[in-house]
PAPA-928092 format. One line per 10 residues: number of its first residue (from 1); their letters; for each residue x, y, z of C-alpha. Coordinates in steps of 0.05 Angstrom, whole numbers, plus 5000, padded with zeros to 4 digits. Example, Ala and Ser with C-alpha at 12.3 -4.5 7.8 and 13.67 -1.06 7.14 Angstrom:
BEGIN
1) as) 5246/4910/5156 | 5273/4979/5143
***
This chain:
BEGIN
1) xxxxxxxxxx) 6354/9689/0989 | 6421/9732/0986 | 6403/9761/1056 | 6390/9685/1086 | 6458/9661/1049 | 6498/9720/1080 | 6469/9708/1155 | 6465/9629/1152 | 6497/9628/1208 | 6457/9665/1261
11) xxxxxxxxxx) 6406/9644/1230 | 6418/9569/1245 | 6427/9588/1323 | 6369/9623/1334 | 6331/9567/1300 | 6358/9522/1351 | 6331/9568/1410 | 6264/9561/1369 | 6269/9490/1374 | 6289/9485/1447
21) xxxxxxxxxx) 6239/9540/1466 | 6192/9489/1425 | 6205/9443/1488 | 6231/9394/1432 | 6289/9343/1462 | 6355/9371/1460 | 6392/9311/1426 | 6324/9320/1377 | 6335/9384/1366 | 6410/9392/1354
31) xxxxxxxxxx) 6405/9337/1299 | 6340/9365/1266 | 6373/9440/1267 | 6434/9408/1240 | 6409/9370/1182 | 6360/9422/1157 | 6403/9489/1152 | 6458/9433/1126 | 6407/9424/1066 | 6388/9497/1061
41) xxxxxxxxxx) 6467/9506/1065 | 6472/9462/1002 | 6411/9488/0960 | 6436/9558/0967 | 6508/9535/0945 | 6531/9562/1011 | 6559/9487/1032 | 6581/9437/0985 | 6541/9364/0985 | 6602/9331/1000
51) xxxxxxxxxx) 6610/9359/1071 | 6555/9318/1092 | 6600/9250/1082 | 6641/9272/1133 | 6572/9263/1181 | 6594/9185/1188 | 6663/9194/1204 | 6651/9233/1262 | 6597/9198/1295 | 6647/9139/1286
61) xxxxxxxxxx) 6696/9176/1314 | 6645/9196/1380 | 6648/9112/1386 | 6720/9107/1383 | 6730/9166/1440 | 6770/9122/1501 | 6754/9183/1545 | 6678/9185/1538 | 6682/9109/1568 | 6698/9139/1634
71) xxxxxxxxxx) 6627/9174/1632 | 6594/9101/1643 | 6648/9071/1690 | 6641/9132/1739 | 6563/9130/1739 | 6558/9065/1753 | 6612/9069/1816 | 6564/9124/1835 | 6507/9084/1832 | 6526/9026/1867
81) xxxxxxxxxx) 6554/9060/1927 | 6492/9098/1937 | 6459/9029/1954 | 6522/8998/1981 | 6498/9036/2043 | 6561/9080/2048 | 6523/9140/2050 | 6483/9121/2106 | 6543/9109/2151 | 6583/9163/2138
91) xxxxxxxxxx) 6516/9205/2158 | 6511/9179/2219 | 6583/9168/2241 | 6591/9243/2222 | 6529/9262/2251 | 6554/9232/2319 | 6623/9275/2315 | 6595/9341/2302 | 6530/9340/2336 | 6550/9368/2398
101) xxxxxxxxxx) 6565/9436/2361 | 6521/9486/2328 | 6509/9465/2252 | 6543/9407/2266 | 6494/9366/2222 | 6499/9415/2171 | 6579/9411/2179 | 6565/9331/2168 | 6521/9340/2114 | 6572/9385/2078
111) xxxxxxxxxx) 6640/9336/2100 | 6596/9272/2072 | 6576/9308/2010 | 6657/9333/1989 | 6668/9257/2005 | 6614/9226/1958 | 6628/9282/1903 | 6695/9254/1908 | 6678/9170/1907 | 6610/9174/1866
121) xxxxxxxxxx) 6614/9234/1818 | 6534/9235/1814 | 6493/9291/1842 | 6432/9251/1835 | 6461/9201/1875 | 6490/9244/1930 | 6433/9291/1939 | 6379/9235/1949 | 6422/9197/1992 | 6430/9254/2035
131) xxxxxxxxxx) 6356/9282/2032 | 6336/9201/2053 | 6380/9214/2108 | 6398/9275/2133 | 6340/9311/2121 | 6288/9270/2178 | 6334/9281/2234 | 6346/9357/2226 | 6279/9373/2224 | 6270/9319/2284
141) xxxxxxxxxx) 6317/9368/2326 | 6300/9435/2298 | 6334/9458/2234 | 6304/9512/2205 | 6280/9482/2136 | 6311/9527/2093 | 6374/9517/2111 | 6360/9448/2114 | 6343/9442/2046 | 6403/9489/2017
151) xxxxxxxxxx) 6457/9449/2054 | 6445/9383/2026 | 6427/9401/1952 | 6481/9444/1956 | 6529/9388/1983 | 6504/9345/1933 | 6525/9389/1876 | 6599/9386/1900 | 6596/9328/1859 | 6594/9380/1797
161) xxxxxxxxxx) 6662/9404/1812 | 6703/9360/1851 | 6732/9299/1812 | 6710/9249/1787 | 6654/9295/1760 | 6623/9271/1697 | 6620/9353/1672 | 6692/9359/1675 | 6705/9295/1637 | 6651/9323/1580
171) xxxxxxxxxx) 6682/9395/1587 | 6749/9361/1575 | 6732/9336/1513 | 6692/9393/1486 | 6752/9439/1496 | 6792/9380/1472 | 6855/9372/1539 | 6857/9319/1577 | 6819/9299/1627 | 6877/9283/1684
181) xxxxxxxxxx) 6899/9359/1678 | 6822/9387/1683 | 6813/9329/1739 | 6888/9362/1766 | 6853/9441/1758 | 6786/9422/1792 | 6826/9395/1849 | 6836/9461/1900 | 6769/9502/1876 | 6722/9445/1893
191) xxxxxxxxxx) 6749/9438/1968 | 6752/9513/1972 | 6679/9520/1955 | 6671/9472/2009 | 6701/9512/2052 | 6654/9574/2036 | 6599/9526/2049 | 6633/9517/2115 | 6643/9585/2122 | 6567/9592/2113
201) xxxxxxxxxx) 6545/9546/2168 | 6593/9586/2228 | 6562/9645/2212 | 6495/9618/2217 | 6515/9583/2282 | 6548/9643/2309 | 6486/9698/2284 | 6423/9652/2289 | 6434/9596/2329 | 6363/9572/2334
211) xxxxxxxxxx) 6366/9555/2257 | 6424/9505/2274 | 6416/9472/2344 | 6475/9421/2374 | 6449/9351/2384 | 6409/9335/2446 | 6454/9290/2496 | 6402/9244/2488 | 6415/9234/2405 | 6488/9224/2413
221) xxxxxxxxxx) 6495/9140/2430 | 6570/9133/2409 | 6590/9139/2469 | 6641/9107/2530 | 6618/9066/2579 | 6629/9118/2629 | 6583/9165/2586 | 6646/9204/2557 | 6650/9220/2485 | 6714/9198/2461
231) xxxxxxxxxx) 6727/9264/2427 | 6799/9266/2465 | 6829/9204/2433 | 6799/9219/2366 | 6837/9287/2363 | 6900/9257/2393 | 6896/9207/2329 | 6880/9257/2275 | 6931/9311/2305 | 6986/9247/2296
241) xxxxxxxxxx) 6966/9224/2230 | 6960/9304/2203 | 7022/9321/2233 | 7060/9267/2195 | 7017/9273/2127 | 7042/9342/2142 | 7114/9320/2147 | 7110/9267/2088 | 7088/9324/2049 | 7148/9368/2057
251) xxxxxxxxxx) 7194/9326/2041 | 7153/9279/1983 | 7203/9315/1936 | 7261/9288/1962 | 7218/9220/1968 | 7209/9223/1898 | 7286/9232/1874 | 7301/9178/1917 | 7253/9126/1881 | 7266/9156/1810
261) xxxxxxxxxx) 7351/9157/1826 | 7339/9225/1783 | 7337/9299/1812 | 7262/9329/1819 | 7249/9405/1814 | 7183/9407/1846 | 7120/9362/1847 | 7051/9383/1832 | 7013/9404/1892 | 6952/9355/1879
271) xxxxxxxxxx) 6998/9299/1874 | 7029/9314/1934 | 6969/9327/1972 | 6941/9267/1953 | 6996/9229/1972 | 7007/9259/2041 | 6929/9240/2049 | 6935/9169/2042 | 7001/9170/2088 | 6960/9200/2145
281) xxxxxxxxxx) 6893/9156/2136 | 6939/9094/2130 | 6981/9115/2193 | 6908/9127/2230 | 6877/9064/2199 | 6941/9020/2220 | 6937/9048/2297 | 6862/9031/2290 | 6871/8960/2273 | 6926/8945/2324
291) xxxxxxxxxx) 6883/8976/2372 | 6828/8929/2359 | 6867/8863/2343 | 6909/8877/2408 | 6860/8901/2457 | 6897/8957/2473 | 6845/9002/2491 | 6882/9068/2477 | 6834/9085/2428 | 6753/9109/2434
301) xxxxxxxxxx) 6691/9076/2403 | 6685/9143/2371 | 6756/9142/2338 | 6752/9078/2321 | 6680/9081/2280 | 6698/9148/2253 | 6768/9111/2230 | 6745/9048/2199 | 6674/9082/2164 | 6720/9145/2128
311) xxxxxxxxxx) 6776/9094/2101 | 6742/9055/2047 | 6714/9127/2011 | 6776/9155/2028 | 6815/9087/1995 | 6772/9091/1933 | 6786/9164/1929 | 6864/9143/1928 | 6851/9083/1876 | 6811/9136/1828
321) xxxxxxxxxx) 6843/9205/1839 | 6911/9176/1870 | 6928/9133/1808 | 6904/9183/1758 | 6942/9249/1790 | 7010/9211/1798 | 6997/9178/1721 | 6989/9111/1739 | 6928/9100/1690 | 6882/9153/1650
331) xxxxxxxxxx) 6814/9176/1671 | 6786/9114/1643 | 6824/9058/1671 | 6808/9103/1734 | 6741/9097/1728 | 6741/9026/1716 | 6780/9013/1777 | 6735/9045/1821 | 6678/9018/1781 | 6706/8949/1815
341) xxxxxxxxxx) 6725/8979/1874 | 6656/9005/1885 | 6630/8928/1878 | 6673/8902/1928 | 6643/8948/1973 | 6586/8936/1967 | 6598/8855/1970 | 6636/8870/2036 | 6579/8902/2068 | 6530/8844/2046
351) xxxxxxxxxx) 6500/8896/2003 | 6513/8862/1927 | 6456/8822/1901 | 6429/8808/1826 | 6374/8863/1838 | 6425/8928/1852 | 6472/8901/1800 | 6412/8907/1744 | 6385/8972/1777 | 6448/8993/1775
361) xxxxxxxxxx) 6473/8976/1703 | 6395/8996/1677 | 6404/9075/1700 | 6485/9076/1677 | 6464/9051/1610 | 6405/9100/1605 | 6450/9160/1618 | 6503/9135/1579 | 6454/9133/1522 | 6429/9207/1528
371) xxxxxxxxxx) 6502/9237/1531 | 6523/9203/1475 | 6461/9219/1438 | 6468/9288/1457 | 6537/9298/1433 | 6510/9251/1365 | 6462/9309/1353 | 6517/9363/1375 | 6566/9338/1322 | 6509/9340/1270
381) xxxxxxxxxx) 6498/9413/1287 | 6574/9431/1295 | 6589/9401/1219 | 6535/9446/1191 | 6557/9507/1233 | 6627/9509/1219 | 6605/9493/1150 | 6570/9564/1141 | 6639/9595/1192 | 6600/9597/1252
391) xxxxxxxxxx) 6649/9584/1289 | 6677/9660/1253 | 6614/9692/1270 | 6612/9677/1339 | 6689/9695/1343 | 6677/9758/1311 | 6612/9781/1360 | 6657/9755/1422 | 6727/9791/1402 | 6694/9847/1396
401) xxxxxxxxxx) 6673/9856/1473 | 6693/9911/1505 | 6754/9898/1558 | 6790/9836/1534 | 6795/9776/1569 | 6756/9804/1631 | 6703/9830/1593 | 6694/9763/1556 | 6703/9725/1611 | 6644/9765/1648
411) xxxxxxxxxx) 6598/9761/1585 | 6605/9689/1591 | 6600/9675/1652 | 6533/9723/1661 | 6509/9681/1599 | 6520/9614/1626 | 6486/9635/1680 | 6424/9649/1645 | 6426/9594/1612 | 6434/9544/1668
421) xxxxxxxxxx) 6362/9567/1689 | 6335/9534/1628 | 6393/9487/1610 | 6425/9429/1648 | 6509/9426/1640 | 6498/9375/1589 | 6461/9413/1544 | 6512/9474/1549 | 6569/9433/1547 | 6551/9411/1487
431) xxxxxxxxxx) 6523/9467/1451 | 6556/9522/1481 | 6622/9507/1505 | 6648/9485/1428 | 6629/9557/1412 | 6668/9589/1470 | 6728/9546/1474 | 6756/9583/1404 | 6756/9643/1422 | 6777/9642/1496
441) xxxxxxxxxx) 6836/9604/1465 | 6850/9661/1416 | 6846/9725/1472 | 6900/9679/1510 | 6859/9644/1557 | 6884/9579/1586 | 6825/9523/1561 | 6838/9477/1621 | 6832/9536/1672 | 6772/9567/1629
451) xxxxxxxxxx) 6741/9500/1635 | 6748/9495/1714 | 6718/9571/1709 | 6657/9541/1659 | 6644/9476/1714 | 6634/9522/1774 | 6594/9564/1729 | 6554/9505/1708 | 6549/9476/1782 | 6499/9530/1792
461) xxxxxxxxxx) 6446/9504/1734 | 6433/9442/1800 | 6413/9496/1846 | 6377/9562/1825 | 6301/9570/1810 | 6268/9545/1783 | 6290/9487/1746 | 6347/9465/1786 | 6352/9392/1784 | 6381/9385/1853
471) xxxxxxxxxx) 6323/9414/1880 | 6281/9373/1841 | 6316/9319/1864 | 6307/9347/1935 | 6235/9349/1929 | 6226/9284/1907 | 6249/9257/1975 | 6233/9311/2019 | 6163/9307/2068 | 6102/9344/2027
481) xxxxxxxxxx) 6053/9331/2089 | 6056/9327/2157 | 6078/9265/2193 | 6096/9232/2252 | 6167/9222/2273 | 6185/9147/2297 | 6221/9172/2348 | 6197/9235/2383 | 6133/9220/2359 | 6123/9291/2354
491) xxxxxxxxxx) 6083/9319/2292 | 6133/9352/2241 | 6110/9391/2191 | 6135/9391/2120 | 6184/9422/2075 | 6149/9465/2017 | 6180/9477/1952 | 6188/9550/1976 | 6224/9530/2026 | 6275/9485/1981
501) xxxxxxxxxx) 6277/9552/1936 | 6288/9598/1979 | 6351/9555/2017 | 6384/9543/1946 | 6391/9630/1946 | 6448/9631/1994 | 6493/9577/1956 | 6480/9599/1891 | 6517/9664/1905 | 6571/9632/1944
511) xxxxxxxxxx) 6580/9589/1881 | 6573/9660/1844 | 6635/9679/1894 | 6675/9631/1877 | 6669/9640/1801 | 6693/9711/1821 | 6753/9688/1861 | 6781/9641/1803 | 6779/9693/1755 | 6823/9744/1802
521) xxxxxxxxxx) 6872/9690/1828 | 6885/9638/1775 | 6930/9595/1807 | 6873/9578/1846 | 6869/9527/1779 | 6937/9529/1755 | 6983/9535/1816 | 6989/9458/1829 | 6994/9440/1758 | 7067/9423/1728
531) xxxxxxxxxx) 7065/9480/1665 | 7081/9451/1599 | 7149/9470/1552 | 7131/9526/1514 | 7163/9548/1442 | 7191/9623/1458 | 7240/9621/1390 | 7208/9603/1336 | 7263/9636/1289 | 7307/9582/1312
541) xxxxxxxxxx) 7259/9519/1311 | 7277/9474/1250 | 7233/9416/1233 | 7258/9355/1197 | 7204/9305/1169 | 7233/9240/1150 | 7234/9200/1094 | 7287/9247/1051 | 7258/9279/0988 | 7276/9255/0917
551) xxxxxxxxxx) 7341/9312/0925 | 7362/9261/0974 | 7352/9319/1023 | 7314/9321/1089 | 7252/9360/1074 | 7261/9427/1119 | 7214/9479/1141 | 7217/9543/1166 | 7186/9550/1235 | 7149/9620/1212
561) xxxxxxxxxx) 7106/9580/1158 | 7076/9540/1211 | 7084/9584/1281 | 7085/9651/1248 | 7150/9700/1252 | 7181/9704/1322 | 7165/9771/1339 | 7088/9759/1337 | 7043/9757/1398 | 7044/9673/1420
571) xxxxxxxxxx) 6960/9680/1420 | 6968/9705/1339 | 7021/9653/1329 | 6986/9595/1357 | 6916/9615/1311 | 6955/9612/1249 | 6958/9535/1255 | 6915/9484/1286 | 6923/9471/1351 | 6942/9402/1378
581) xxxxxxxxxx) 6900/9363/1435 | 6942/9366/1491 | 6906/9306/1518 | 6936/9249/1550 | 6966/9192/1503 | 6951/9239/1440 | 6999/9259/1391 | 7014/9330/1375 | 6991/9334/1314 | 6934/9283/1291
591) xxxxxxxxxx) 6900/9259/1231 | 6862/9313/1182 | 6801/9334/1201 | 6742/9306/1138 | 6703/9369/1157 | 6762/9423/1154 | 6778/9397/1087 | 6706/9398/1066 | 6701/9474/1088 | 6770/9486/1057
601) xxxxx) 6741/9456/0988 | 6680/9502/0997 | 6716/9572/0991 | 6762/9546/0933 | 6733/9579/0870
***
């Protein structure tokens, strides 16, 4: 019993592998692991009975958690623009654009996927729509199937990374920052994997050609009246409205002082870039409608359906991402915003009815229910972990790598990876991230760019054999016999699950890539983020807490008790008090934790 009351704590994990190797469900088994070692805990006097009252304050405190309410607000925007018909559209508009160019279906795929990641936030969503879609008409004119097949679950998975994606807003509160600046990190890797995936598809075109063939003349029927494509007006339009986002954008600083009457050093990158975006799509949308309502005629079919099918995505992406980067409302009110945004769409297009709206709230509440039961059975498992210093042990067996903060970050990242065959990014958000966040904190490690790092990481759990749930989702939709195409009426054969396998290979090691290029340039995450004040004296910080003591007195203390002496390393200095949330709208310093107090009680002789 001595050995099992010195090693509770590995104990207790590798019971929970037991469990999950059991095929048990995760919430299941993160409650059931919990509870038990919490009563072994307590019969071998290892944790005292009275840790387990703080179990109902922190499921309570799971209810009250204003960020988590963005989880349900951005699924269901998701959900009701995948049958608002937006996806369809954009598929063929974009279709139309690039499809007299090598890959240019594949480009279309990948552009329409960045732009539902960005509006919907739902890999489900996107990679069905797409597979519905997309996936018919390149193997109508000759795709090879495997690259088919990796392009679009791929694309769908951009939903992992760029915002709003539900694993950043769960990362965000594991780790415990806000969600804006993880939203605000995310930003610049999620359109630079995009542009690997981009990257992809031109070598493809330029090395094997016949796996990505241009559009027939015959499948291109936006066209002029005097059979021209329109191409030339289109470019003269986006070179305009580039050219004076462009513009806007170098001088949004000055822009800025002149609203705010006040003197501005610099201005995040994201915010600007989002900014300059909407300037151009307004000045493009603007020219679109005057064309139209005037007759002018200076515009193309082409530019105008490629104008007026891009701006509403590209407005919701504003409304969302636009009023959360420039702190007009939180992640939440964002999500609720485009929650109603995404229902005007649809009502606009004809598409609203009593049906979608049920379908619709049915799967958000469903998934709503299993994250919050997940992270119910989580917090039952963390309370009896860091009862028996779990949270120490795994410290202790990660400090201890060999080659600091690169060799933890590669042991992590190599184990995440593992895991995601087995594990979706809920499951090791929840059970794995708590354990990690610690100690990355404590070698130094930024948590908001460690938990950009962890997301890409995690995007590749969608993809790789053989339990990616992209693919699964791919398969669901994709042909499994032969049939006969509507409009060739040619035979085409099907798409085997090999054949969805084997395309996933290629992404999964650009995603592997681009894990590797965050870690050696950081400001990849951190460049367009404004850096918060940091306390380099801490000799000379005095803190006054008010009301005066009985001496009459204001109650000082010396910096050192709480931030440690001034000549310490900031990472040391920082672990010798509890760290603050440095959410949005939180205090620095918040109420005592029922479950630190517990745990302090429990080493008191």
């Amino acid at each position: 019993m001595e050995f099992i009351a010195n090693n509770l704590a590995p104990i207790m994990f590798a019971g929970l592998i037991v469990f999950l190797l059991m095929g048990f469900p995760v919430a299941f088994s993160l409650g059931a692991c919990g509870l038990f070692f919490g009563f072994v805990g307590i019969e071998l006097n290892v944790l005292p009975a009275s840790l387990m009252q703080a179990l109902p304050l922190r499921i309570f405190g799971i209810m009250k958690n204003d960020t988590l309410l963005a989880i349900p607000f951005f699924t269901l925007m998701g959900l009701i623009l995948e049958r608002s018909g937006m996806a369809e559209d954009l598929l063929d508009t974009i279709g139309q654009l690039f499809g007299p160019i090598r890959g240019g279906l594949a480009f279309a795929v990948i552009f329409v996927g960045a732009l539902l990641a960005a509006t919907t936030g739902v890999v489900a969503a996107s990679v069905i729509s797409m597979g519905l879609i997309s996936l018919p008409i390149m193997l109508r004119y000759g795709y090879d199937r495997r690259v088919a097949s990796g392009v679009i679950a791929a694309s769908g998975t951009l939903a992992q990374i760029i915002p709003p994606s539900l694993v950043l807003i769960i990362l965000a509160d594991q780790l415990g920052k806000s969600v804006g600046d993880m939203y605000k990190g995310a930003f610049l890797p999620g359109f630079i994997l995009t542009g690997l995936y981009t990257l992809y598809i031109v070598g493809l075109a330029v090395f094997k050609p016949h796996w990505v063939p241009a559009l027939p003349l015959e499948a291109r029927s936006i066209r002029e009246d005097n059979g021209q494509s329109g191409l030339r007006s289109l470019a003269v339009l986006a070179t305009v409205s580039t050219g004076l986002a462009v513009l806007f954008g170098q001088h949004y600083r000055e822009v800025t002082e002149y609203f705010k009457g006040e003197a501005v050093a610099s201005v995040a990158t994201d915010e600007t870039i989002v900014v300059a975006m909407s300037v151009g799509v307004g000045v493009a949308f603007i020219a679109s409608v005057l064309n139209k309502a005037l007759r002018l005629n200076l515009l193309s079919r082409m530019a105008e359906r490629v104008t007026f099918v891009l701006i509403p995505p590209l407005a919701l992406i504003f409304l969302v991402l636009g009023t959360i980067f420039l702190g007009i409302a939180t992640p939440t009110e964002g999500g609720a915003m485009g929650a109603m945004g995404a229902l005007l769409m649809a009502a606009t297009r004809g598409r609203m009815s009593s049906g979608l709206l049920r379908q619709a709230l049915t799967s958000t509440t469903k998934l709503s229910c299993f994250v919050v039961f997940i992270l119910v059975g989580s917090t039952i498992f963390s309370l009896s972990f860091q009862g028996v210093d779990g949270p120490k042990w795994v410290e202790h067996l990660l400090s201890a790598l060999p080659g600091g903060q690169i060799g933890f970050l590669i042991f992590v990242n190599v184990l995440i990876f593992v895991l995601a065959f087995f594990l979706d990014f809920f499951e090791l958000s929840f059970i794995v991230v708590p354990l990690l966040g610690p100690v990355a904190e404590k070698l130094g490690i930024d948590l908001i760019w460690f938990g950009v790092l962890l997301g890409v990481n995690m995007q590749t759990s969608f993809m790789h054999p053989p339990f990616g749930f992209a693919l699964f989702y791919l398969r669901s939709v994709a042909p499994l016999t032969e049939y006969i195409d509507k409009l060739t009426q040619r035979r085409i054969a099907p798409v085997t699950t090999g054949q969805i396998y084997w395309g996933a290979v290629p992404f999964v090691l650009i995603q592997i890539v681009m894990v590797g290029l965050i870690i050696a340039f950081p400001n990849l995450v951190s460049g367009g983020m404004g850096q918060a004040a940091s306390i380099t004296d801490n000799a000379n910080v005095l803190i006054e807490a008010q009301p005066q003591s009985e001496s009459g007195n204001a109650i000082e203390m010396d910096a050192n008790k709480l931030f440690g002496p001034a000549d310490e390393p900031a990472s040391a200095a920082s672990s010798a008090a509890p760290a603050a949330s440095s959410g949005a709208g939180k205090a620095s310093a918040g109420p005592i934790d029922p479950l630190e107090a517990a745990a302090e009680a429990s080493r008191k002789p």
